[in-house]
N, C-alpha and C positions, 0 to 999 in steps of 0.2 A: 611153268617155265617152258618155253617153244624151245626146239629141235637147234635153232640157230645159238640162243641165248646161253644152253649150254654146253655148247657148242668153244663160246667166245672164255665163257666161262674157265670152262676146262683147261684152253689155249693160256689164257691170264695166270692161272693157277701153277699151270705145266712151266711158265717162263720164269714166275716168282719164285718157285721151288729152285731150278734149275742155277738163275743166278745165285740165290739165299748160300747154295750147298756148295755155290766153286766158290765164294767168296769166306766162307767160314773154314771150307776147307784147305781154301791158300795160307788165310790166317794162321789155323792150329801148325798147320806145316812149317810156317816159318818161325812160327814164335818156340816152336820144341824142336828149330833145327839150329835155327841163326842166333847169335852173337849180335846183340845190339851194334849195328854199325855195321857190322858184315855184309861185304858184296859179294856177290859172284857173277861174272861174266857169263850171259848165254851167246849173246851175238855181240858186234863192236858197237850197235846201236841198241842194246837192249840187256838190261841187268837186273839182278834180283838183289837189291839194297833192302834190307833190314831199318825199318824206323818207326817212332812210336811219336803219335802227337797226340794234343790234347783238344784240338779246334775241329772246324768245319773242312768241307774238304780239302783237300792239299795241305794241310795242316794250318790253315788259316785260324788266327784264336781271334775271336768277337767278347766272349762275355766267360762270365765265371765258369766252370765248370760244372757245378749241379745244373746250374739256370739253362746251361746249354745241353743237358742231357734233356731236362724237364720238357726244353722246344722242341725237340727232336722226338718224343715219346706224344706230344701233342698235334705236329705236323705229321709224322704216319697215323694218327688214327682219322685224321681228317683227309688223309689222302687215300686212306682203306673203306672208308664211309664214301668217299667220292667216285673210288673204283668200283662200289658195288652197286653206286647208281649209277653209273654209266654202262653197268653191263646189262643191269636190269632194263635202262633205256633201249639198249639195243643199238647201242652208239659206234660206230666203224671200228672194226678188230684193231688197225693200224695203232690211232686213239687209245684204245686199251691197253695193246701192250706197251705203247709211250708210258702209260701214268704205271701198267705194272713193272715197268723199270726204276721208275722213278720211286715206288713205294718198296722195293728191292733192295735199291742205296739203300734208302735214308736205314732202314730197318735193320740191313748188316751193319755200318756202324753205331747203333743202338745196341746192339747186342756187343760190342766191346764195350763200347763206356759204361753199359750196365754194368757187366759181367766178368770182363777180363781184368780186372783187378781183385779179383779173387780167386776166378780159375786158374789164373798164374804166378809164378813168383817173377822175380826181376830180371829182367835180361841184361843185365849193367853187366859187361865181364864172364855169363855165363850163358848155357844156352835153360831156357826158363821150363818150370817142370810143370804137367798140367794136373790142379788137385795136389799142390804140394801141404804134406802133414804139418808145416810150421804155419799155413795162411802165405794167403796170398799178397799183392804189393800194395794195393788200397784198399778200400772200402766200396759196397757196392757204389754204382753211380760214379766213382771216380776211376773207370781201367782209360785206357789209351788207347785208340785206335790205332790198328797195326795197319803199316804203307809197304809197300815192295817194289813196286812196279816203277822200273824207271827207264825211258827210252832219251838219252839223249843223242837225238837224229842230227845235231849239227854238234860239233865240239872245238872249237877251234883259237885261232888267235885272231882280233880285227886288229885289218891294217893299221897303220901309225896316222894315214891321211883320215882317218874315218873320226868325225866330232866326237868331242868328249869323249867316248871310251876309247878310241884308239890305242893300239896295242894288249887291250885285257883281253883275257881268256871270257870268249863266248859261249854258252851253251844251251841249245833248245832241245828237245823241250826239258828244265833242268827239275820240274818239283814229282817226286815220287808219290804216287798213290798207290789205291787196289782196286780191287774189281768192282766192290760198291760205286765209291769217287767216279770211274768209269759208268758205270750201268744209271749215275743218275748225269753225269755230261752228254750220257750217247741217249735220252729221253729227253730234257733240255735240246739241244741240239735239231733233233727229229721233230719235237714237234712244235717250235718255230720255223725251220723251212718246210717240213711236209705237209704238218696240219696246221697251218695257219688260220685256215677258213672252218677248220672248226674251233680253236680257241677263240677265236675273235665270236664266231657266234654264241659260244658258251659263254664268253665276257658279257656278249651286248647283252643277250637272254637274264642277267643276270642283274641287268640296270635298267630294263623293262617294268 
């Protein structure tokens, strides 16, 4: 392994870590502080809501629950196999840490759905104990993904002239995540406008 390689390596490694630890550690924070439903105000455009889903991100539901944890434990291992051949390749740092964000997400929420229905009890009404002596709220493979993060930067009422909705309460951006849901939009994101030119050659390369 060259000077460079681990180099990228290390950097890759440093970012995974980094996000993996604010993202578990926002979780335990909030699941052993907050009251399911519970907000609190930090700014007028940004709150720390309490919510528990069972789907993809944003809490978007597609498929059963095991069958969705099962994709998620199959897509990081091929996105961890993927990251260690492009580092190996010696593929642009930028590159790198796009897919190590990307394998960052997916992996913080794997580690709820695995595990957080047994390291916790239920936040319905209370605030949830971590390792509690009765058992936890499910069984492995079925915990819930913990959300918090909610910025709604516009909140308002549209005009009565405005089609169809006029007059209803507006609000963007309105669905709550965390820093996973985050760390795989802001990889997404980056490396359609940044690296374009290297995904498309990684695609063409791949139909060669």
């Amino acid at each position: 392994m060259t000077k460079r390689i681990k180099n990228k390596f290390l950097i890759s490694l440093g970012v995974f870590i980094l996000l993996l630890v604010l993202d578990q550690w926002s979780k335990f924070y909030v699941k052993t502080h907050f009251v399911l439903g519970e907000s609190v105000e930090v700014f007028d455009w940004f709150y720390i809501r309490f919510i528990e889903n069972n789907g993809m991100a944003f809490g978007i539901e597609l498929f059963d629950k095991f069958f969705l944890t099962l994709l998620r434990i199959v897509a990081v291992c091929a996105i961890l196999y993927y990251l260690v051949k492009i580092i190996k390749n010696d593929m642009k740092l930028g590159y790198i840490v796009g897919v190590t964000l990307l394998l960052a997400g997916a992996l913080g929420n794997i580690i709820d759905c695995v595990f957080y229905g047994v390291w916790f009890d239920s936040s319905y009404g209370q605030v949830a104990e971590f390792l509690p002596s009765q058992g936890g709220y499910a069984s492995y493979f079925y915990g819930k993904v913990v959300d918090m993060l909610y910025f709604p930067l516009i909140d308002t009422v549209l005009p009565s002239w405005f089609p169809i909705w006029g007059g209803e309460r507006f609000t963007f951006f309105d669905p709550v995540f965390n820093v996973a849901d985050s760390a795989i939009c802001v990889s997404v994101a980056y490396m359609i406008i940044f690296e374009y030119k290297t995904l498309n050659e990684e695609f063409s390369s791949k139909l060669d």
